[in-house]
C-alpha positions as a Markdown table, in Angstrom:
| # | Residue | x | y | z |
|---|---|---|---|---|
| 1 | Unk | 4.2 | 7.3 | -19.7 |
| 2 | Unk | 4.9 | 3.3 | -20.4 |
| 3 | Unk | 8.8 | 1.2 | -20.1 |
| 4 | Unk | 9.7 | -1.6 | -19.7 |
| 5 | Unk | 11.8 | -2.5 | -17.0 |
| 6 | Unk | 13.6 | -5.6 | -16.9 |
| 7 | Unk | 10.4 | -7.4 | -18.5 |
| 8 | Unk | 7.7 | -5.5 | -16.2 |
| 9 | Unk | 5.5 | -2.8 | -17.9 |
| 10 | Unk | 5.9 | 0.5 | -15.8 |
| 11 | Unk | 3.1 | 2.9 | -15.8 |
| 12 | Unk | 4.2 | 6.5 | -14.5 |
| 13 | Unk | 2.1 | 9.5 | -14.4 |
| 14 | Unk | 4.4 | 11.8 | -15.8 |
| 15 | Unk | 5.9 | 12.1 | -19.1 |
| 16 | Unk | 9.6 | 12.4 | -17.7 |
| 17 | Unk | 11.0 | 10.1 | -15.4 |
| 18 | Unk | 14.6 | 10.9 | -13.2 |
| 19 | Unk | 17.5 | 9.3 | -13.9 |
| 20 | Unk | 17.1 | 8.6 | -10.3 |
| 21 | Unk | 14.1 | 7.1 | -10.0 |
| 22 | Unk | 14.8 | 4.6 | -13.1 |
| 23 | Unk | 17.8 | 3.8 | -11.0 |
| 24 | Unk | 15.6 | 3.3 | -7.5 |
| 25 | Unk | 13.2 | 1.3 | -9.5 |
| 26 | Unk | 15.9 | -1.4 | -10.4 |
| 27 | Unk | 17.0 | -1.3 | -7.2 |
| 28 | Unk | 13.0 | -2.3 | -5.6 |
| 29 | Unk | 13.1 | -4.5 | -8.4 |
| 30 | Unk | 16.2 | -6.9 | -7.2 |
| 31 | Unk | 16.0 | -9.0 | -4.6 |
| 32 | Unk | 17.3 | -7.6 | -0.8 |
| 33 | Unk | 17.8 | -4.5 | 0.1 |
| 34 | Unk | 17.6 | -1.2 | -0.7 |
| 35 | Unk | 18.7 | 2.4 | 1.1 |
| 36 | Unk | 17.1 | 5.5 | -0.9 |
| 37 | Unk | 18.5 | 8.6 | -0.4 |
| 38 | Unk | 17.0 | 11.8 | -2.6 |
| 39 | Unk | 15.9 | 15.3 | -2.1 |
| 40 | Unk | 12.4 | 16.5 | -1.3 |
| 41 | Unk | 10.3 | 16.8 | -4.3 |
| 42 | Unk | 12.7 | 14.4 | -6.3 |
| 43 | Unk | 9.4 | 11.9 | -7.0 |
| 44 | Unk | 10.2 | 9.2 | -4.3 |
| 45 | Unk | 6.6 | 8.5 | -3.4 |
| 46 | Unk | 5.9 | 8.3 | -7.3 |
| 47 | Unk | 8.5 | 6.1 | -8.0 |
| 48 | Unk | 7.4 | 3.9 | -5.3 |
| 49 | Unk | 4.1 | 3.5 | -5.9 |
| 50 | Unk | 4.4 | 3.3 | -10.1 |
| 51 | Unk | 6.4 | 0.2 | -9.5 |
| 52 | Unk | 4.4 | -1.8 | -7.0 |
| 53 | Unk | 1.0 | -0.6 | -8.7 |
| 54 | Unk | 3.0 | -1.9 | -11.8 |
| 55 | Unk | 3.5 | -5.3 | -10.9 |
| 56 | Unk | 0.5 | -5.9 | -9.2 |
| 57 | Unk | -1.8 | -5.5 | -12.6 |
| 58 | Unk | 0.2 | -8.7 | -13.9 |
| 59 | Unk | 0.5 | -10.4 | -10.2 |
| 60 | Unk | -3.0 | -10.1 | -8.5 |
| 61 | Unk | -2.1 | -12.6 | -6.1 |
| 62 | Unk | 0.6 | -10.6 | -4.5 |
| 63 | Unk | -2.5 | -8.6 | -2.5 |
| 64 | Unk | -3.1 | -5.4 | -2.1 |
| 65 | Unk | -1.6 | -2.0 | -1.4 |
| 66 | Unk | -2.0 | 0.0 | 1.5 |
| 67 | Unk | -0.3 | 3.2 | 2.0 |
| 68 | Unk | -0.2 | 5.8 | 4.9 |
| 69 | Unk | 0.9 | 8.8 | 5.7 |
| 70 | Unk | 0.3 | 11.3 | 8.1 |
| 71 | Unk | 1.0 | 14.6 | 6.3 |
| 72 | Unk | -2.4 | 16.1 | 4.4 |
| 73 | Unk | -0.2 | 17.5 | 1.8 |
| 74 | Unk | 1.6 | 13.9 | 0.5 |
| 75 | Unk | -2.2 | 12.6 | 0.9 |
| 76 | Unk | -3.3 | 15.7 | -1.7 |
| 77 | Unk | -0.2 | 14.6 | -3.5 |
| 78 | Unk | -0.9 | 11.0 | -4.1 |
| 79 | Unk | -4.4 | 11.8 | -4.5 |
| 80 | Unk | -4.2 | 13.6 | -7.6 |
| 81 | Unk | -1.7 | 10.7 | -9.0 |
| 82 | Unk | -3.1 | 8.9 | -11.4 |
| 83 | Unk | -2.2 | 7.5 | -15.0 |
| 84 | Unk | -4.2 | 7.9 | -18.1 |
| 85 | Unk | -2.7 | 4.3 | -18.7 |
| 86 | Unk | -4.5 | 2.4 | -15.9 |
| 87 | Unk | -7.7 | 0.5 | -16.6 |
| 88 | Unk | -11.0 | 0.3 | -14.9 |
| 89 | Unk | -8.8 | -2.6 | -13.1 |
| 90 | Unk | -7.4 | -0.5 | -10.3 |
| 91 | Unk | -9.5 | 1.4 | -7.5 |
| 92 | Unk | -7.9 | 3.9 | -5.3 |
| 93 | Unk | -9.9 | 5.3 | -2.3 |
| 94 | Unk | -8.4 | 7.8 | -0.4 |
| 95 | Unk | -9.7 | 8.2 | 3.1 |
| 96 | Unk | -8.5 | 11.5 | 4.6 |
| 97 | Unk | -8.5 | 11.3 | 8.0 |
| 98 | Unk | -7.4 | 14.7 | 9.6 |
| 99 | Unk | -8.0 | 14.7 | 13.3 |
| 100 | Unk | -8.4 | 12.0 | 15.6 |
| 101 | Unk | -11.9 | 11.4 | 15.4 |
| 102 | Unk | -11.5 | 9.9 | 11.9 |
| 103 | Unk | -9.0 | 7.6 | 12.4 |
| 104 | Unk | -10.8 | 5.2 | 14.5 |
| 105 | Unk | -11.2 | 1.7 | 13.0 |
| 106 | Unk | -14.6 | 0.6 | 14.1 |
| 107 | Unk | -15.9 | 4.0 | 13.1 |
| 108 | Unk | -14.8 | 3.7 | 9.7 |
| 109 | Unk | -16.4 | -0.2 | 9.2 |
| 110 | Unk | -19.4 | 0.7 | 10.8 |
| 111 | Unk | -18.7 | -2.2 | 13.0 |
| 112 | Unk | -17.4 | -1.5 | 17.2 |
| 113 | Unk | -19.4 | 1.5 | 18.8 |
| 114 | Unk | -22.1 | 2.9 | 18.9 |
| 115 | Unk | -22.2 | 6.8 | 16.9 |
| 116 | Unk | -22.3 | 9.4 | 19.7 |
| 117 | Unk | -25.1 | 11.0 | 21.3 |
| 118 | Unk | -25.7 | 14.3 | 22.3 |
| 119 | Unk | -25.8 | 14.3 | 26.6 |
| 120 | Unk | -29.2 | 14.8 | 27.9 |
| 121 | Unk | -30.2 | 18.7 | 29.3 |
């Protein structure tokens, strides 16, 4: 689904949008602050990221996203996000990292230490 809101062109991957999420949209949209308050599963996450991916296809320079969590199930959730509307423009790589041993930095760049080796017998 494509709006516009207040000027921006709004791609969301769904073809129904919450009255509430319009609303929290504005609300990211105006300068300041902003407390969010909804039930699980009302599309908080979505919301969030529709709008910032939004604005960056028109604003490069603003950098990019990088977003976290520490739940597998919201990774599998924003995983399978995506918009028919996007172009080749945006690339999203999901790295799942489920136990500690893939979370490390310097093991992930290929930079830092060495891979491990297997203890003499």
């Amino acid at each position: 689904m494509r709006f516009q809101l207040e000027g921006l062109t709004v791609y969301f991957p769904y073809h129904f949008i919450y009255p509430e999420q319009h609303q929290y949209m504005l609300e990211l949209d105006a300068k300041g602050h902003c407390l969010l308050e909804m039930p699980t599963g009302m599309g908080k996450t979505v919301t969030l990221l529709s709008l910032i991916t939004s604005y960056q296809l028109p604003h490069p320079e603003v950098g990019k996203l990088i977003y976290c969590t520490r739940t597998v199930p919201e990774m599998e959730k924003v995983s399978q996000m995506e918009s028919c509307e996007f172009e080749r423009e945006c690339v999203v790589v999901f790295v799942e990292a489920h136990n500690i041993d893939n979370v490390c930095i310097e093991k992930l760049s290929g930079r830092g230490a060495s891979p491990p080796t297997a203890a003499p017998t």
